[in-house]
VEXFI-98732 format. One record per residue: residue number from 0; residue in one letter; y negated, z, x of N, C-alpha, C, CB in turn. Coordinates in nm, 3 decimals. Each point is the difference from the previous one (the first is absolute). Glycine has a CB too. Example, Ala and Ser with C-alpha at 12.3 -4.5 7.8 and 13.67 -1.06 7.14 Angstrom:
# VEXFI-98732
nr=0, rest=A, nyy=0.569, nzz=0.780, nxx=1.319, cayy=-0.119, cazz=0.000, caxx=-0.089, cyy=-0.120, czz=0.000, cxx=0.090, cbyy=0.117, cbzz=0.125, cbxx=-0.189
nr=1, rest=S, nyy=-0.222, nzz=-0.197, nxx=0.154, cayy=-0.119, cazz=0.006, caxx=0.082, cyy=-0.109, czz=0.073, cxx=-0.077, cbyy=0.063, cbzz=-0.215, cbxx=0.118
END
This chain:
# VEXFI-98732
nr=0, rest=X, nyy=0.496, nzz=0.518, nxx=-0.661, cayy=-0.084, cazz=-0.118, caxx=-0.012, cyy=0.085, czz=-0.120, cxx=0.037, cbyy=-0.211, cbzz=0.131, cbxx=0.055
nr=1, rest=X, nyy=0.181, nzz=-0.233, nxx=-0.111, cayy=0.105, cazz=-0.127, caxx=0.021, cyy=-0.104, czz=-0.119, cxx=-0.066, cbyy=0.284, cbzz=0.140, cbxx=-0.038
nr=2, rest=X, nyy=-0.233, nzz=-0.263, nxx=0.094, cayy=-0.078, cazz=-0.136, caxx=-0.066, cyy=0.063, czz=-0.104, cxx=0.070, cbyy=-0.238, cbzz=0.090, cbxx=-0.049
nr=3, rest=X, nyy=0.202, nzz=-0.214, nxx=0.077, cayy=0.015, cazz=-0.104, caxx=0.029, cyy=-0.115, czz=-0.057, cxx=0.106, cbyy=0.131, cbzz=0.001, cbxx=-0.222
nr=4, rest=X, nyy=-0.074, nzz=-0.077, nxx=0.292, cayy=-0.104, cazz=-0.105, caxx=0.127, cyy=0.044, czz=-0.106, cxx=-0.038, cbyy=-0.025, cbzz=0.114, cbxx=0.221
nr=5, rest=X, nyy=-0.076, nzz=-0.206, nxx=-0.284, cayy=0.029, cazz=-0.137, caxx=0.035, cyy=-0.159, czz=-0.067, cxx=0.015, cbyy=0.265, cbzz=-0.010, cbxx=-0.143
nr=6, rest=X, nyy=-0.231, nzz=-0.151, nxx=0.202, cayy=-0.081, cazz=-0.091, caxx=0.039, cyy=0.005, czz=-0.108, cxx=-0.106, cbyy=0.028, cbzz=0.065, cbxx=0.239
nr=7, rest=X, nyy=-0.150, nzz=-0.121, nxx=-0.308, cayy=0.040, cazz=-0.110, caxx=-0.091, cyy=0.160, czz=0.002, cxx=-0.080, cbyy=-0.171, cbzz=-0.133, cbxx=0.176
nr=8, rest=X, nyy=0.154, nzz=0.249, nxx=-0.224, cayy=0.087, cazz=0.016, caxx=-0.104, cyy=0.147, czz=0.047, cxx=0.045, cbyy=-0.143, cbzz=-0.175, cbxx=-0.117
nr=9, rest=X, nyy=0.187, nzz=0.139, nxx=0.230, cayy=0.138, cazz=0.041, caxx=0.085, cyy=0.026, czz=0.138, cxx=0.059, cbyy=-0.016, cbzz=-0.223, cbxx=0.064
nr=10, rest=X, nyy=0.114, nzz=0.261, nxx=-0.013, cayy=0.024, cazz=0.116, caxx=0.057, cyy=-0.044, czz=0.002, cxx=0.102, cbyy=0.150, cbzz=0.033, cbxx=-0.095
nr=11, rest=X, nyy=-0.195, nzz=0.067, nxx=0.153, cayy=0.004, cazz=-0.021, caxx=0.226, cyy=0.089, czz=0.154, cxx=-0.017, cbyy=-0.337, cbzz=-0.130, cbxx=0.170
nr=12, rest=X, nyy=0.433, nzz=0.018, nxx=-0.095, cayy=0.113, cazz=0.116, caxx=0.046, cyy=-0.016, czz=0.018, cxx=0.125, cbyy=0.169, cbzz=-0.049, cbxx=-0.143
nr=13, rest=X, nyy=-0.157, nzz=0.203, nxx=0.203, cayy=0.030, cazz=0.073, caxx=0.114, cyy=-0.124, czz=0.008, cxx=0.010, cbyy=0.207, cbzz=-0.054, cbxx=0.103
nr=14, rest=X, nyy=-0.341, nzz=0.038, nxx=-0.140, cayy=-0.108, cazz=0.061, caxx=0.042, cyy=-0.005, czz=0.146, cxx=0.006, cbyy=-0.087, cbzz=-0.188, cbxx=-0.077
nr=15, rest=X, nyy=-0.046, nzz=0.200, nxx=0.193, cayy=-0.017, cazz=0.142, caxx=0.009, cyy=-0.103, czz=0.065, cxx=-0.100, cbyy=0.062, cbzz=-0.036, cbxx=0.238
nr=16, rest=X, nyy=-0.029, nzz=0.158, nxx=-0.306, cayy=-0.097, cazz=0.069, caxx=-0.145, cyy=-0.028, czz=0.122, cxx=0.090, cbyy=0.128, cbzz=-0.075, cbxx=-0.279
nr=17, rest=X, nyy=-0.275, nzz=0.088, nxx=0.286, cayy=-0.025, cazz=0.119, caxx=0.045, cyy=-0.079, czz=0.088, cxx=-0.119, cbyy=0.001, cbzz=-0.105, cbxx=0.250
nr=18, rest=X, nyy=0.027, nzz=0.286, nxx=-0.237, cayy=-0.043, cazz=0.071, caxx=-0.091, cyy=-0.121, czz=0.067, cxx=0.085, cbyy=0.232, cbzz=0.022, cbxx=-0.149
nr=19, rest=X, nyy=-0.296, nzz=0.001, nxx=0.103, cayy=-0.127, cazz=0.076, caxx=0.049, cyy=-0.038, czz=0.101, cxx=-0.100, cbyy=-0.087, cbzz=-0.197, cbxx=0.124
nr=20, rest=X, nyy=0.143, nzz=0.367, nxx=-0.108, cayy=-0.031, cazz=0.075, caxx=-0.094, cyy=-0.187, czz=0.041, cxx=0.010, cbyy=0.297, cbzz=0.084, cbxx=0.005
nr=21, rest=X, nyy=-0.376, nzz=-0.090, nxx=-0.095, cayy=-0.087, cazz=0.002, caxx=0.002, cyy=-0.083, czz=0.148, cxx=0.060, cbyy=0.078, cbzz=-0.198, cbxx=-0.167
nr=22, rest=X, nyy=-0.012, nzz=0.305, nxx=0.101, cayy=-0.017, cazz=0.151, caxx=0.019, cyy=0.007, czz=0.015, cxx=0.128, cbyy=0.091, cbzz=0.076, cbxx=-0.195
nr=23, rest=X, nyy=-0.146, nzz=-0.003, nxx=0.284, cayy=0.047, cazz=0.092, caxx=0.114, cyy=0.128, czz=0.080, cxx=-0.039, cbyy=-0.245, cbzz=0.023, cbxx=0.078
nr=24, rest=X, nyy=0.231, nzz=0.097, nxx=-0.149, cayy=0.150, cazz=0.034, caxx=0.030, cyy=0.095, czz=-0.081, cxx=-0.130, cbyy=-0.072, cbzz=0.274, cbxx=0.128
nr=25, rest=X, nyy=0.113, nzz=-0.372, nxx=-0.197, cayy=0.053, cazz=-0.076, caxx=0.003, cyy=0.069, czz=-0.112, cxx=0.136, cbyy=-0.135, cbzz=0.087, cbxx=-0.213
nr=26, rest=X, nyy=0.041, nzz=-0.088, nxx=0.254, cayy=0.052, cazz=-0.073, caxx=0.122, cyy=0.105, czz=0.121, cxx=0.094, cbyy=-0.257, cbzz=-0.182, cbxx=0.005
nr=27, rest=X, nyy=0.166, nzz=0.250, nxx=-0.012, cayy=0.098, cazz=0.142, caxx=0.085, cyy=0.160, czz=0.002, cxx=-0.039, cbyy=-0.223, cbzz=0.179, cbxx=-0.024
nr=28, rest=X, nyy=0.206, nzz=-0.176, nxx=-0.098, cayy=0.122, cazz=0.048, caxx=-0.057, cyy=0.110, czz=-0.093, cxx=0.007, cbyy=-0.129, cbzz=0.131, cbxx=-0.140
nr=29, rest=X, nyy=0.082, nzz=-0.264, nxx=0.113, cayy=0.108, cazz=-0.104, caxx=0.036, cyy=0.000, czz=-0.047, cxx=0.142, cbyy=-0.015, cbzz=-0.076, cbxx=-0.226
nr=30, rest=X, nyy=-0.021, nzz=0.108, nxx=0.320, cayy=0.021, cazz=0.014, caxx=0.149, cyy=-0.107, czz=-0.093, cxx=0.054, cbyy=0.262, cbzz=0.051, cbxx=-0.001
nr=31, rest=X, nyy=-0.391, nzz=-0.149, nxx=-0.121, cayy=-0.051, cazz=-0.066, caxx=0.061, cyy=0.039, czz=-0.097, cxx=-0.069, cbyy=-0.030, cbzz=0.106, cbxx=0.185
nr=32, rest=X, nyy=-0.070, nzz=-0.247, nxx=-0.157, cayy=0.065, cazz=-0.118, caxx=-0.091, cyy=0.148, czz=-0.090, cxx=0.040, cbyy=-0.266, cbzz=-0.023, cbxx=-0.046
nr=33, rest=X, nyy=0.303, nzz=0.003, nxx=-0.089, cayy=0.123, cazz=-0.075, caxx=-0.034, cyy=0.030, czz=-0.161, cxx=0.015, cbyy=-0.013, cbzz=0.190, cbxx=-0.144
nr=34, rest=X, nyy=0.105, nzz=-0.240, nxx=0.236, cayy=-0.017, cazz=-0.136, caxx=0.009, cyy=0.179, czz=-0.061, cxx=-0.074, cbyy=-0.224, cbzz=0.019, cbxx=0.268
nr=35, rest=X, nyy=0.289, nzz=-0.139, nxx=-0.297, cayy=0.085, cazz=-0.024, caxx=-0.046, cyy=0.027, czz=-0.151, cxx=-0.041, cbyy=-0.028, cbzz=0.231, cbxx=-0.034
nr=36, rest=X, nyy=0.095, nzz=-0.278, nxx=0.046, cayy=-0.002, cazz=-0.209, caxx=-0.038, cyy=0.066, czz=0.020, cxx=-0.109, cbyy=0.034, cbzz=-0.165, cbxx=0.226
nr=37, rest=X, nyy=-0.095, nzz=0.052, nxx=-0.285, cayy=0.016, cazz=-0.075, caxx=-0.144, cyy=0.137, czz=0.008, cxx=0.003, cbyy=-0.197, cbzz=-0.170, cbxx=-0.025
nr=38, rest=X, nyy=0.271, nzz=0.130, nxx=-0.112, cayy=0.152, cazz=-0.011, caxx=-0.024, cyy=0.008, czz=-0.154, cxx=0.039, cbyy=0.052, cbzz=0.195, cbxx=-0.210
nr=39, rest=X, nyy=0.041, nzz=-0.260, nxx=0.139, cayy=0.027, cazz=-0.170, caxx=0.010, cyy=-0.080, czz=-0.040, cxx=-0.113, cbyy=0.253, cbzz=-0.022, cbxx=0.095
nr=40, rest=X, nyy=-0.286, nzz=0.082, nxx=-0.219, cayy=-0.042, cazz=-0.011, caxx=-0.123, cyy=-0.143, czz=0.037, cxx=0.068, cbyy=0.219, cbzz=0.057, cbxx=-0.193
nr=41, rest=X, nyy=-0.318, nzz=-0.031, nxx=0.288, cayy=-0.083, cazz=0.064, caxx=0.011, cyy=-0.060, czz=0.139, cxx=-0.062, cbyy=0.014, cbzz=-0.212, cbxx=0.056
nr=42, rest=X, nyy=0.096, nzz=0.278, nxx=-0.084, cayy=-0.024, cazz=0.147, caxx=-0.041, cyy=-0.052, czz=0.087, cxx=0.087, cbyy=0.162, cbzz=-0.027, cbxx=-0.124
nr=43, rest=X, nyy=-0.190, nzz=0.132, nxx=0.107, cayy=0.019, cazz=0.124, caxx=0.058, cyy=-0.049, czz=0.129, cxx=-0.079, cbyy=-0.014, cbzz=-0.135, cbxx=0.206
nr=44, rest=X, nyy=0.040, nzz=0.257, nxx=-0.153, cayy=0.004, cazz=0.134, caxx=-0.052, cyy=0.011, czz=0.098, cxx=0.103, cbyy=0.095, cbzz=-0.081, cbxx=-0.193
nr=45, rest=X, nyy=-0.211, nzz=0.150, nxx=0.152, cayy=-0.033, cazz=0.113, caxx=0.042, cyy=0.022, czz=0.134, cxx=-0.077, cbyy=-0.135, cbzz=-0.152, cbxx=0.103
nr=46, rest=X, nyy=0.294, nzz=0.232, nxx=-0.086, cayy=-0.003, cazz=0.061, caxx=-0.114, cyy=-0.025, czz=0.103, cxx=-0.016, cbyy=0.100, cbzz=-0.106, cbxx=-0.033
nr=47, rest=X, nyy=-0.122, nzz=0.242, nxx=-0.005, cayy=0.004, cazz=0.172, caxx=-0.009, cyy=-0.177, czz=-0.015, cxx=0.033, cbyy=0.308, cbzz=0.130, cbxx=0.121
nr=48, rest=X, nyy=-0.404, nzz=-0.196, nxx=-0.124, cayy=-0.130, cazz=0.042, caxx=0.095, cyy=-0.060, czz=0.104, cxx=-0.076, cbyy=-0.057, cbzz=-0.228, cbxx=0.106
nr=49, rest=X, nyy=-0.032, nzz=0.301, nxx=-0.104, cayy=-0.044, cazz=0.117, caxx=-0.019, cyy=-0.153, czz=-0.091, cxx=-0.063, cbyy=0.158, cbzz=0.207, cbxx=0.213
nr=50, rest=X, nyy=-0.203, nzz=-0.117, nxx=-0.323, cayy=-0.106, cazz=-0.057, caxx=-0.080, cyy=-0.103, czz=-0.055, cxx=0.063, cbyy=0.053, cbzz=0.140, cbxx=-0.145
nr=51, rest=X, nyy=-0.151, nzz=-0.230, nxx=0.174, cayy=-0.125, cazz=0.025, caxx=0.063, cyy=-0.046, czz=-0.157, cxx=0.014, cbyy=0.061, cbzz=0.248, cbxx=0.135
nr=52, rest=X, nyy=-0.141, nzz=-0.271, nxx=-0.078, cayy=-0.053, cazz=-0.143, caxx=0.062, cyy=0.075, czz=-0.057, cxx=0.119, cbyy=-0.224, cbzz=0.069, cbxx=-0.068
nr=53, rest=X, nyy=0.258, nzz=-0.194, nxx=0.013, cayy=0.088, cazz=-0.078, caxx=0.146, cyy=-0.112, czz=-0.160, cxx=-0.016, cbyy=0.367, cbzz=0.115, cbxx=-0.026
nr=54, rest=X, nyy=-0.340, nzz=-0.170, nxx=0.135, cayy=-0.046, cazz=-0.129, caxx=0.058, cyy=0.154, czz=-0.082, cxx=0.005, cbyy=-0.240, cbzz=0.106, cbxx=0.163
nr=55, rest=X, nyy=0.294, nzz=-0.228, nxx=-0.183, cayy=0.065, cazz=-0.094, caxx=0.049, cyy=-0.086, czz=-0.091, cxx=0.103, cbyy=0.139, cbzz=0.023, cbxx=-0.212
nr=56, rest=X, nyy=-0.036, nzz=-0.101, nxx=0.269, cayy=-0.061, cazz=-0.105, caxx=0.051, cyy=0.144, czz=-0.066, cxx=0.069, cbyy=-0.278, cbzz=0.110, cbxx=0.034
nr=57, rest=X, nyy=0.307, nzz=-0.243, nxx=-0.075, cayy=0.121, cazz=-0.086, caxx=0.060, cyy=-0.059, czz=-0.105, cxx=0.081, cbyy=0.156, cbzz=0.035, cbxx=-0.194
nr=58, rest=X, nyy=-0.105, nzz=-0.022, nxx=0.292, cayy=-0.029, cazz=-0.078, caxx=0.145, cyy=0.141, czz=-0.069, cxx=0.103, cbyy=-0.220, cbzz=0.200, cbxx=-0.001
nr=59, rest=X, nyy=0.220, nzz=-0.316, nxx=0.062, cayy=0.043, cazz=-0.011, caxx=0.080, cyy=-0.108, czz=0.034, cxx=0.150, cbyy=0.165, cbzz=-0.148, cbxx=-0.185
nr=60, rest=X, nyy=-0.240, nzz=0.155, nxx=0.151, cayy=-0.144, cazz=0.003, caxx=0.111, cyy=0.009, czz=0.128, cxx=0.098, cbyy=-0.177, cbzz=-0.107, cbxx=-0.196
nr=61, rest=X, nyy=0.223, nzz=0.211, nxx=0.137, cayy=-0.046, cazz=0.156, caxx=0.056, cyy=0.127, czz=0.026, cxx=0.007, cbyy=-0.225, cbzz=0.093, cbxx=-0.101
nr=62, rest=X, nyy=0.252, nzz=0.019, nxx=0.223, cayy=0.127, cazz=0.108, caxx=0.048, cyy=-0.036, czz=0.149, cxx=-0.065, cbyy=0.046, cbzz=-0.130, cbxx=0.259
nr=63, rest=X, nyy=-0.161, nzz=0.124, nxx=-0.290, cayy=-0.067, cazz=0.117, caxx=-0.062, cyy=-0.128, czz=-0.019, cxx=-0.092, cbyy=0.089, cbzz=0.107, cbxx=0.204
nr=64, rest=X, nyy=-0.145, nzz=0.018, nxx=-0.289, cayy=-0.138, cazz=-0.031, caxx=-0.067, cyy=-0.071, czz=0.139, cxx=0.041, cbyy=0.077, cbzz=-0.170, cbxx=-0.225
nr=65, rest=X, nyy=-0.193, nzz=0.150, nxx=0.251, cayy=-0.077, cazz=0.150, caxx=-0.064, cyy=-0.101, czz=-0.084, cxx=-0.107, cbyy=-0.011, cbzz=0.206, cbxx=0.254
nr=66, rest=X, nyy=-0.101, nzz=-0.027, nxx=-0.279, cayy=-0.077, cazz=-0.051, caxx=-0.103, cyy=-0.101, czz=-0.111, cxx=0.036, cbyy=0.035, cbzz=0.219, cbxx=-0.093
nr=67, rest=X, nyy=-0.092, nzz=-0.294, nxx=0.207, cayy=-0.060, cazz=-0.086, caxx=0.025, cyy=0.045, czz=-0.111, cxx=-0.008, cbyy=-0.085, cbzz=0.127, cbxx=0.088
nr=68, rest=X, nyy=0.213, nzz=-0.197, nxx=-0.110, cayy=0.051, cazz=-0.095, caxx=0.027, cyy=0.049, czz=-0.012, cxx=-0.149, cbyy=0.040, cbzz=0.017, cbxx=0.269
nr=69, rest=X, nyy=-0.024, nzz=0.097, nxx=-0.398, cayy=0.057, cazz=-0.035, caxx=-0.099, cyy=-0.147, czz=-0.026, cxx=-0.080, cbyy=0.261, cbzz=0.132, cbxx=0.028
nr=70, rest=X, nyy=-0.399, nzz=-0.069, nxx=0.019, cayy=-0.116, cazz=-0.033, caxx=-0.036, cyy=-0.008, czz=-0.125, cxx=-0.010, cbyy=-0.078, cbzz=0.170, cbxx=0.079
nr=71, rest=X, nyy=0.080, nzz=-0.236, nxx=0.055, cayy=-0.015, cazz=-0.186, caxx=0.006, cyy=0.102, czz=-0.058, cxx=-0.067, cbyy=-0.090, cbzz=-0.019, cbxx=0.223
nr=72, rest=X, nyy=0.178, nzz=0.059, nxx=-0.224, cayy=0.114, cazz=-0.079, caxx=-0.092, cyy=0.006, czz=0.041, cxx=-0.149, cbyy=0.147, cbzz=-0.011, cbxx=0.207
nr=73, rest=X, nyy=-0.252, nzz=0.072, nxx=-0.249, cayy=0.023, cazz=0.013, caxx=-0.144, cyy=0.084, czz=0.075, cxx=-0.065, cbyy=-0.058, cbzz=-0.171, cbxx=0.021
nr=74, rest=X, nyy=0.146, nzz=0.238, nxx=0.050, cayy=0.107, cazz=0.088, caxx=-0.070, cyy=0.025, czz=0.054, cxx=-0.107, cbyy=-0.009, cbzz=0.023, cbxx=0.146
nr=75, rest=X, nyy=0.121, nzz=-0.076, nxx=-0.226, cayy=0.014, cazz=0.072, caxx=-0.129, cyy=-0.016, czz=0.127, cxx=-0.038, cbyy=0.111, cbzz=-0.139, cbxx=0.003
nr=76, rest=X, nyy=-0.168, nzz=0.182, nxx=-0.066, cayy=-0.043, cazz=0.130, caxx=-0.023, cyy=0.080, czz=0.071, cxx=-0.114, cbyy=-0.224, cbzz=-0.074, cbxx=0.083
nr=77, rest=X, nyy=0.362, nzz=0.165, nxx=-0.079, cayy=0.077, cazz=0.055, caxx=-0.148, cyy=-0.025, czz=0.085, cxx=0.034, cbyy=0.168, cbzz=-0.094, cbxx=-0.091
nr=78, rest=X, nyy=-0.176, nzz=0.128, nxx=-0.082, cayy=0.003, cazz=0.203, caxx=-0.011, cyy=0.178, czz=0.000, cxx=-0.083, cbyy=-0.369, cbzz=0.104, cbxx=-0.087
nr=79, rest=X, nyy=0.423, nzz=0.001, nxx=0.193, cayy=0.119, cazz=0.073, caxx=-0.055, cyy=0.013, czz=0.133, cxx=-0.072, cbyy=0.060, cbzz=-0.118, cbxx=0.166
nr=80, rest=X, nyy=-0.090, nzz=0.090, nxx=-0.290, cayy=0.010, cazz=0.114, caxx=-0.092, cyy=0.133, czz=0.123, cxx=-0.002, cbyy=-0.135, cbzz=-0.197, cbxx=-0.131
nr=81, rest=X, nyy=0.112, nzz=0.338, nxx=0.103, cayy=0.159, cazz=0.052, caxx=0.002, cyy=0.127, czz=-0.072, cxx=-0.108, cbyy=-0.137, cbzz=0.240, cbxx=0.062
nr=82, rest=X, nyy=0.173, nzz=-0.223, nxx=0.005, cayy=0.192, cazz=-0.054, caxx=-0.073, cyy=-0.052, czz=-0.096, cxx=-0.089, cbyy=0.176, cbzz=0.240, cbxx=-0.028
nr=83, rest=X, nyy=-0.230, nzz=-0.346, nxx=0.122, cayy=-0.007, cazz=-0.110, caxx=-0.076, cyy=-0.023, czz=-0.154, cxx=0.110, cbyy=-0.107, cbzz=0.189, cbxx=-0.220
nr=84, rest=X, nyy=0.208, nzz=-0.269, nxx=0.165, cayy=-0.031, cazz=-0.127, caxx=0.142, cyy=-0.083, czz=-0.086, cxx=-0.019, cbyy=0.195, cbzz=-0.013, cbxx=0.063
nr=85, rest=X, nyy=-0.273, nzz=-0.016, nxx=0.023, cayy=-0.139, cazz=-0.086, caxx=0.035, cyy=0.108, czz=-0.157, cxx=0.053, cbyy=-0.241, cbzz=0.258, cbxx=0.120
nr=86, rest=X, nyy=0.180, nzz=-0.340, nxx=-0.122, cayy=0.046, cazz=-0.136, caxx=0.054, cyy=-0.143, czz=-0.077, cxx=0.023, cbyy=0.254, cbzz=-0.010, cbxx=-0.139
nr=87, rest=X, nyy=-0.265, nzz=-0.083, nxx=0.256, cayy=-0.067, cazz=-0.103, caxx=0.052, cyy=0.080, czz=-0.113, cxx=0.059, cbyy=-0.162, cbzz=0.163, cbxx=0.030
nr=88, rest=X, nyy=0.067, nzz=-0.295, nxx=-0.058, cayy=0.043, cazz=-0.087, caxx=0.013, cyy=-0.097, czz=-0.071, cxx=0.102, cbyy=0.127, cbzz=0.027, cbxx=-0.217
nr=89, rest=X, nyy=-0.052, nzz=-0.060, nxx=0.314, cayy=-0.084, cazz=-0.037, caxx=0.173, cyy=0.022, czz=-0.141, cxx=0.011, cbyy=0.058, cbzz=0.223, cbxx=0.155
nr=90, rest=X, nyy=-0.171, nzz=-0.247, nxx=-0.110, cayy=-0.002, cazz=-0.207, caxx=0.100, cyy=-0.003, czz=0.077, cxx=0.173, cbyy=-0.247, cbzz=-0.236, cbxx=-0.215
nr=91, rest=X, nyy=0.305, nzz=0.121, nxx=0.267, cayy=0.025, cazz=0.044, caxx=0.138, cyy=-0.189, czz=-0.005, cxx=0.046, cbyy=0.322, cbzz=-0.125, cbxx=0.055
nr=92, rest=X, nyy=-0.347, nzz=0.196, nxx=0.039, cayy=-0.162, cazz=-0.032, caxx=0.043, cyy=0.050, czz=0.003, cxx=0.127, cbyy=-0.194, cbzz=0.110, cbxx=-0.165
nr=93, rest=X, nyy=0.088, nzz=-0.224, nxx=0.202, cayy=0.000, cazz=-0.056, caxx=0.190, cyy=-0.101, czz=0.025, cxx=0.014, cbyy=0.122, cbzz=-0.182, cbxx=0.053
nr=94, rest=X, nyy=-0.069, nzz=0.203, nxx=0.059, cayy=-0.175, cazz=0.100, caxx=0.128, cyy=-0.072, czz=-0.149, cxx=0.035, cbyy=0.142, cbzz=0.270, cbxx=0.212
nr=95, rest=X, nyy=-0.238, nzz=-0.260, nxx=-0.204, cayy=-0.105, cazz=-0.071, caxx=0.021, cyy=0.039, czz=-0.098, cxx=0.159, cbyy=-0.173, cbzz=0.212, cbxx=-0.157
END
């Protein structure tokens, strides 16, 4: 999985992208959710993930997410199909 963060059209570089695998044992299997900062281009990639339902969510706001906090924030919602790459494209969201 891979996409872009930006704000009014620009990059936000070094932000934090958190993954939230949706499944119970999805989550198992990748040790639990995935966190990682933007490139300089505001990229990022999440690569090899295993098929199923994931959540994004890019924040400077949070050190962590669970599912209550990606609820209020709206979290992107991708499905990762087999051997095939999904991409989303994120605005930074600020905590209230």
């Amino acid at each position: 999985m891979s996409g872009r963060v930006t704000a009014d059209g620009s990059p936000v570089l070094g932000i934090p992208v958190f993954l939230w695998p949706v499944g119970e044992t999805t989550r198992r299997s990748l040790g639990g959710p995935k966190q990682l900062l933007s490139s300089t281009a505001g990229r990022f990639e999440f690569p090899d993930l295993p098929p199923g339902d994931y959540r994004l969510l890019a924040t400077f706001d949070l050190s962590e997410v669970d599912e209550e906090t990606l609820d209020g924030a709206r979290a992107v919602a991708v499905h990762v199909d087999p051997s095939q790459a999904a991409t989303a494209d994120l605005s930074p969201w600020i905590a209230p």
